[in-house]
C-alpha positions as CSV (number, residue, x, y, z in Angstrom):
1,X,26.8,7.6,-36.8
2,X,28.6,5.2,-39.7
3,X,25.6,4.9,-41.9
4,X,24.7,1.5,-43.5
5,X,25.3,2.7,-46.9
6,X,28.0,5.1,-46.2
7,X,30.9,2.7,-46.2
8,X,33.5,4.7,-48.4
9,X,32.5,7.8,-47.4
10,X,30.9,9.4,-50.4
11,X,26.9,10.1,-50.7
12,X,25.1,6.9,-52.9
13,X,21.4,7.6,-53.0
14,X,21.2,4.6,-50.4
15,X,23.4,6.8,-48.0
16,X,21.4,10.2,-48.4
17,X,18.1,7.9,-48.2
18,X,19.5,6.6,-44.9
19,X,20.8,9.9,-43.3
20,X,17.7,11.2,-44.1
21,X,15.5,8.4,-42.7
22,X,17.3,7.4,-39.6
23,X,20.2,10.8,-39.0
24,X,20.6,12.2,-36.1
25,X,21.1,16.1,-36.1
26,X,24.1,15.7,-36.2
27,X,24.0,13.7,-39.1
28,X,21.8,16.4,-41.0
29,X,24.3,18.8,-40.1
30,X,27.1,16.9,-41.8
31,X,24.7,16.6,-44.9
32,X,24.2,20.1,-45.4
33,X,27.7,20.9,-44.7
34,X,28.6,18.4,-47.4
35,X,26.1,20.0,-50.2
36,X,27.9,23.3,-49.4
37,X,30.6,21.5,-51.1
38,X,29.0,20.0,-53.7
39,X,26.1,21.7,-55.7
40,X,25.2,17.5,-57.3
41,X,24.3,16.7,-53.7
42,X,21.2,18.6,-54.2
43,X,20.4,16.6,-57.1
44,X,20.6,13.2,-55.2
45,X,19.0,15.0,-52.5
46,X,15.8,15.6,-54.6
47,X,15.5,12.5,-56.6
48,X,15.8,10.4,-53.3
49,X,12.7,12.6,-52.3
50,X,10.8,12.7,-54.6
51,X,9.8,9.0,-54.4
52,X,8.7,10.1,-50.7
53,X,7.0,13.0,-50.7
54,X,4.0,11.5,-52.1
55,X,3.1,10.3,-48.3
56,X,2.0,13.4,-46.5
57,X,3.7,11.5,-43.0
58,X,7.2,11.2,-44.9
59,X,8.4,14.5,-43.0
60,X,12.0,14.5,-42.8
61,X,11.7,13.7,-46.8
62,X,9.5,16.6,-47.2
63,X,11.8,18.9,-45.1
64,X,15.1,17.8,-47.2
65,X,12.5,18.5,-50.5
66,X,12.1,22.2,-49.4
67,X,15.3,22.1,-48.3
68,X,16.9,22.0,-51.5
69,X,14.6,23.7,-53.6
70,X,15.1,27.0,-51.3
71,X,18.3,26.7,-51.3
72,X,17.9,26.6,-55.1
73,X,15.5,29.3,-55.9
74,X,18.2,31.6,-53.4
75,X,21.4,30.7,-55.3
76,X,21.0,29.6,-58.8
77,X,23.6,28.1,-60.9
C-alpha cells in the first residue's frame, strides 16, 4: 500500500503516523523491517505515539509504543 505521506520513500512522522493508523500487516511488517535498519526510526516511532497514547482506544498507537520501548530495554545503544 503507497501510503499518503510516503511519497519518496523515506519515513516523515506523517508516514509512520499513517502506517500506523491505516497499515495493513503487511505494512507493519515493512515498518519493523525498516527500524531493523535504522535505530532513529524508533525515535519517530515514539514521538508519533506519544501524542496518542493518551486515548485508552488508540490501540495500534499503544502497540507500536510498547513496541519500541521493548525493543529498547532488550538492545540498548
Amino acid at each position: 500500500m503507497l501510503h499518503r505521506h510516503l511519497n519518496h520513500q523515506r519515513f516523515t512522522l506523517a508516514a509512520i503516523d499513517d502506517v500506523i493508523s491505516r497499515g495493513s500487516w503487511q505494512d507493519w511488517a515493512d515498518l519493523r523491517h525498516a527500524i531493523l535498519g535504522d535505530r532513529s526510526l524508533s525515535d519517530k516511532i515514539e514521538r508519533v505515539c506519544r501524542a496518542r497514547v493518551v486515548d485508552p482506544y488508540a490501540q495500534r498507537y499503544h502497540f507500536w509504543m510498547n513496541y519500541v520501548r521493548e525493543r529498547r530495554a532488550h538492545n540498548p545503544a
